[in-house]
Steps between C-alpha positions, in 0.01 A plus 500: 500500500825411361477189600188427366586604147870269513222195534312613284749551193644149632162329467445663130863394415362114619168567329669594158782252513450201221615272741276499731221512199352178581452476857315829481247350274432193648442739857303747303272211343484354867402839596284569241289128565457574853329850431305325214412273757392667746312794309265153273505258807383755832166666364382131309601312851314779714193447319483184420592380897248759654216369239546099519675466807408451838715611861566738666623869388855420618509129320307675136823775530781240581343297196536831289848555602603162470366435137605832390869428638520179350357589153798761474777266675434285164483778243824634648678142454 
């Protein structure tokens, strides 16, 4: 347990040092465009591919995952 709470007053010192202000956002927006991403892209994809779509189960779901992991790729750029 010790051990556990040395990393996790190191990370906080990290987190709350000024220096490292800017990476942190830029990985929190990257973050934070990936969720975004993935919460709009996966239900419009799922629908849209199993309405207007034709193939197999396996190919609709690969579609899915595939449009769903490219949408947030780009909003996390």
């Amino acid at each position: 347990m010790e051990a556990v709470n040395g990393l996790k007053a190191a990370l906080e010192r990290i987190v709350l040092d000024p220096r490292y202000h800017d990476i942190l956002a830029v990985l929190k927006g990257a973050r934070n465009g990936a969720v975004y991403g993935t919460k709009v892209r996966f239900p419009h994809a799922l629908v849209m591919i199993f309405l207007f779509r034709s193939g197999t189960l396996r190919e609709k779901a690969g579609l899915v995952f595939r449009a769903t992991r490219t949408h947030a790729r780009n909003l996390a750029k």
